[in-house]
N, C-alpha and C positions, 0 to 999 in steps of 0.2 A: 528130446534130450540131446545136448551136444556131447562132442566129448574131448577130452584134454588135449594137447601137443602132442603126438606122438607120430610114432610111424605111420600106425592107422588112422588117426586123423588127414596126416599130410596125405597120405594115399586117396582118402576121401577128397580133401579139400582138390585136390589134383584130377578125379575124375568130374568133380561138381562143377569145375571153371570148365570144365570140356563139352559137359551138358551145356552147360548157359552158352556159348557160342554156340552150340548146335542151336537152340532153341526158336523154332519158327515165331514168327512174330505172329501176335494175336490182331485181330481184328479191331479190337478197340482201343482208344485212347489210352495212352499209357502213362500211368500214376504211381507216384512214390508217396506211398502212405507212413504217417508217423504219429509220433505223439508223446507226452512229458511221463507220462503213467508207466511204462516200458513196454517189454516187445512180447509179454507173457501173461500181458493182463487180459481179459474177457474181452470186454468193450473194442479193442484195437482187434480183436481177431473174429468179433461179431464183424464189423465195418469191414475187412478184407472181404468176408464172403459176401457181404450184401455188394459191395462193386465188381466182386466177381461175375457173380449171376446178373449182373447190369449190365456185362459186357467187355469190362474196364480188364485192360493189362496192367497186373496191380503187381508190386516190389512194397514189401514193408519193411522199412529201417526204421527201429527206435531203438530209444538206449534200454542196456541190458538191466538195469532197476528203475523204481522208479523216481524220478526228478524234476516233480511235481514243484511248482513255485522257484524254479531257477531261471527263471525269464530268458533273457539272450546270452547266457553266461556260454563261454567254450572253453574249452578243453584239448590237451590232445589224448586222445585216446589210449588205455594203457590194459594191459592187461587183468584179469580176475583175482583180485586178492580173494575175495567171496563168491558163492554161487548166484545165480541169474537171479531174479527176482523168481518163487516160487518152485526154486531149484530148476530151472529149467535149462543152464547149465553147469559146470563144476565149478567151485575155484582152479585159478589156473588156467580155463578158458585164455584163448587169442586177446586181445584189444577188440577186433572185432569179429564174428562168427555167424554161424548161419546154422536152421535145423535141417538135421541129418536127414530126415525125408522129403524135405520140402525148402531147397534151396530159395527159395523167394523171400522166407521170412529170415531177419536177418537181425542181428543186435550190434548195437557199437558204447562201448565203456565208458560213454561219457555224458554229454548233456544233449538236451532233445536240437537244439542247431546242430552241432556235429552227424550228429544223427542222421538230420536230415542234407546237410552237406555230404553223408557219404553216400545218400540214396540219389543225389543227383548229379553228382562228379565220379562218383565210382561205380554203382551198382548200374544206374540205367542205362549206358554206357557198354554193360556187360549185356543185360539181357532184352533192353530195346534197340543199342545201336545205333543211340541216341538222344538229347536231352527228354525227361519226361516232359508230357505235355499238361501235367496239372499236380500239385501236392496237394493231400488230404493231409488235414493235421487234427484227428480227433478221430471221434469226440474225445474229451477230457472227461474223465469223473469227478463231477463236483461242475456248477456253473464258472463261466470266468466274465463278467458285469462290470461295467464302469472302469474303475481304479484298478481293479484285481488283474486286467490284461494287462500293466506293464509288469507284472511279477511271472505273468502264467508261461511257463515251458512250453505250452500247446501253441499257445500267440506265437511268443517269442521262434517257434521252429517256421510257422507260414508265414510271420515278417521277414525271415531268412530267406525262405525261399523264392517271397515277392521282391526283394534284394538283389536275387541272382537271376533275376528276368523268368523266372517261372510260377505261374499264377496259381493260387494258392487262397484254402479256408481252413479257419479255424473252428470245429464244432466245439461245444463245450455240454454236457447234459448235465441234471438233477442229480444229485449226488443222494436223494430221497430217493432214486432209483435207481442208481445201478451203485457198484461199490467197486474197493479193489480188491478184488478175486482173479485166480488162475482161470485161463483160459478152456480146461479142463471141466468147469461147470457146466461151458454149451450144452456139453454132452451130456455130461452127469445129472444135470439138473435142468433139462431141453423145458421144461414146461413153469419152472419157477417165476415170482416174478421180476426177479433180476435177471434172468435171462432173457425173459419175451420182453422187456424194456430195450437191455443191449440192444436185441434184434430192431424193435420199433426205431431207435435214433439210430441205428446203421440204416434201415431204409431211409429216411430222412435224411439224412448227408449224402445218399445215396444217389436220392432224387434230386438235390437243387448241382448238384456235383454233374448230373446229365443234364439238367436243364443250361447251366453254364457252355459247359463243354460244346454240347451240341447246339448252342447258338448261331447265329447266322453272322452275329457282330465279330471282327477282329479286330483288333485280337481278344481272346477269354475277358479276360477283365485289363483296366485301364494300368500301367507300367505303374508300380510303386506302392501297387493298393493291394488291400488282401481283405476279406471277410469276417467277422466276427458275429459266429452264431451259436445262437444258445436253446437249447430244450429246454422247458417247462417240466414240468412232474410227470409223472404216467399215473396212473388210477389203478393200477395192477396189483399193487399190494392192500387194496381198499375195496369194498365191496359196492360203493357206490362211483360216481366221477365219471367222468366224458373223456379223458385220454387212452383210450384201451387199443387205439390201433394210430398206426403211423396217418390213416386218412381223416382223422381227428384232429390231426394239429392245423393249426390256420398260423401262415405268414405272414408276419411285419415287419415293414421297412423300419430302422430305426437308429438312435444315434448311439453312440458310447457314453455319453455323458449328458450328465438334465444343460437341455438349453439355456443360454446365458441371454439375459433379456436382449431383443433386438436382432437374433438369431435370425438367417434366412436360409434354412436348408432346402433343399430339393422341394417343390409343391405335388403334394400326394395326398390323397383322401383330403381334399378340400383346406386342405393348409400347407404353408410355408415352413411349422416347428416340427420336426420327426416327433415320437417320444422316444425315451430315452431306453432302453433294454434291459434296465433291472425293471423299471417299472412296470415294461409289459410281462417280460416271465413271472415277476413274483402276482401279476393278478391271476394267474394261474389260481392262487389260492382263491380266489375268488367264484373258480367254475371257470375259466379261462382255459383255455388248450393250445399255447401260443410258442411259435418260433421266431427268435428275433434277428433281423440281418444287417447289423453294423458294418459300414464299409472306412476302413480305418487306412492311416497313412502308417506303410508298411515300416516307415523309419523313426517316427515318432508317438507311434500306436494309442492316435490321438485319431478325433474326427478329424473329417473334411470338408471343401467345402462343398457346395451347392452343386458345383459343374460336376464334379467326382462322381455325387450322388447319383445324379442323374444319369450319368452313363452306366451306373451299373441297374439302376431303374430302366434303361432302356434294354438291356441284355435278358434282362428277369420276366419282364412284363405282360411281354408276349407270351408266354406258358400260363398267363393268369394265374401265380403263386400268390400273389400278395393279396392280402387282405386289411381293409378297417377297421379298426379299434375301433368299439360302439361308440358313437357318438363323432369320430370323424370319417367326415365324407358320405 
């Protein structure tokens, strides 16, 4: 819970910037996490702890409600007419604030870019001591497929950040699994199955977010590009189904949009045409358990071409993540 303007606030705020310059620097790669949903939802505070325990020096800036479907829209930042999303701060709140026990997690009043413009001009700056080395932007509750990434907050915050020279994915999951809910369920409800979903696509982002990172290619991903990936369902709320753990899901390469005849994307599994990433998450319904990885031009949040493809095929490859859709390759 934050707490209002006051003396005791400013006293707080005044010893927390004292902390964050003390703060030793952590051993791992350090990441400014964000997302359209806000800074109070489940999903964005599953994904902190899964790249915590991964290693990752994580800072989370998102906006203090949620601003779901405002694509690249900005703002300047203004203070709290209303309370945080799920009460999690007062009205009256700063423009932007942070929680009272846990200065990392941080909110800004306005849309998921500023957001994450403030996790990488202002915040990491404070407690890295310099630019971060990767933005998480997700997952998103609710898939973001095709068309829907020029509207999505989630996109719209890792095109930003692929903008400002820092490499950057968009996760987006099953909106059939997880929901918007207070971050407070972890806990309250550890064993539900919107919470062991969060958990499962926080490992998952988790994972392709180390497999990047710690590749041996530089730079992380190629200048102006950013990822677009999406979860499939979980089987968690279902007594039958094959998605029950993060080591269920199988990765595909894939495009933003169904191929326009004559198409020559990157050659993988035995062909030239990616498939397109609604088609493979929704085979999901099918008995499918699929993650799909669009690699998109950060300023027109459209595919790319061929060469693009390929180098981020070649940064991925080697961890053997990817896999083929029955029937190619």
């Amino acid at each position: 819970m934050l707490r209002s303007t006051s003396i005791a606030y400013l006293l707080t705020a005044f010893l927390v910037l004292a902390a964050r310059n003390a703060v030793a620097q952590g051993p791992g790669a350090k990441v400014v996490l964000t997302n359209d949903d806000g800074w109070a939802v489940a999903q964005i505070r599953a994904q902190r702890d899964a790249l915590v325990d991964a290693g990752f020096d994580v800072v989370l800036s998102a906006p203090a409600v949620d601003k779901s479907g405002t694509g690249s829209s900005s703002a300047t930042p203004v203070p709290l007419k209303q309370p945080c999303e799920f009460d999690s701060c007062p009205a009256g709140s700063p423009a932007e604030g942070f929680n009272a026990s846990d200065p990392r997690l941080n909110y800004v009043n306005a849309f998921p870019v500023d957001a994450v413009r403030f996790g990488i001009q202002t915040l990491a700056p404070q407690f890295f001591g310099s630019p971060p080395d990767f933005v998480v932007s997700g997952p998103n509750v609710g898939n973001n497929l095709g068309s829907t990434t020029q509207i999505s907050g989630t996109v719209g915050a890792a095109c930003e950040a692929a903008k400002e020279g820092v490499p950057s994915i968009a996760f987006s999951a099953s909106s059939q699994s997880v929901s918007q809910v207070s971050y407070t369920t972890l806990a309250a409800a550890p064993s539900s199955p919107g919470t062991l979903s969060a958990r499962i696509y926080a490992a998952l982002a988790a994972n392709l977010t180390s497999i990047l990172v710690h590749s041996s290619s530089s730079p992380i991903l190629p200048p102006g590009l950013t990822l677009n990936v999406n979860f499939a369902p979980t089987s968690l709320s279902s007594s039958g189904g094959t998605c029950r753990t993060a080591a269920d899901f199988r990765w595909v390469l894939t495009r933003i949009s169904p191929a326009p005849r004559g198409t020559q994307d990157v050659q993988t599994c035995g062909t030239t045409v990616l498939p397109d990433e609604g088609a493979v998450v929704r085979s999901a319904a099918g008995g499918g358990c699929f993650a799909s990885v669009s690699v998109m031009d950060a300023s027109t949040k459209a595919d790319v071409d061929a060469a693009a493809q390929g180098a981020v095929l070649a940064r991925i490859a080697p961890s053997g993540l990817f896999s083929c859709l029955m029937g190619n390759g």
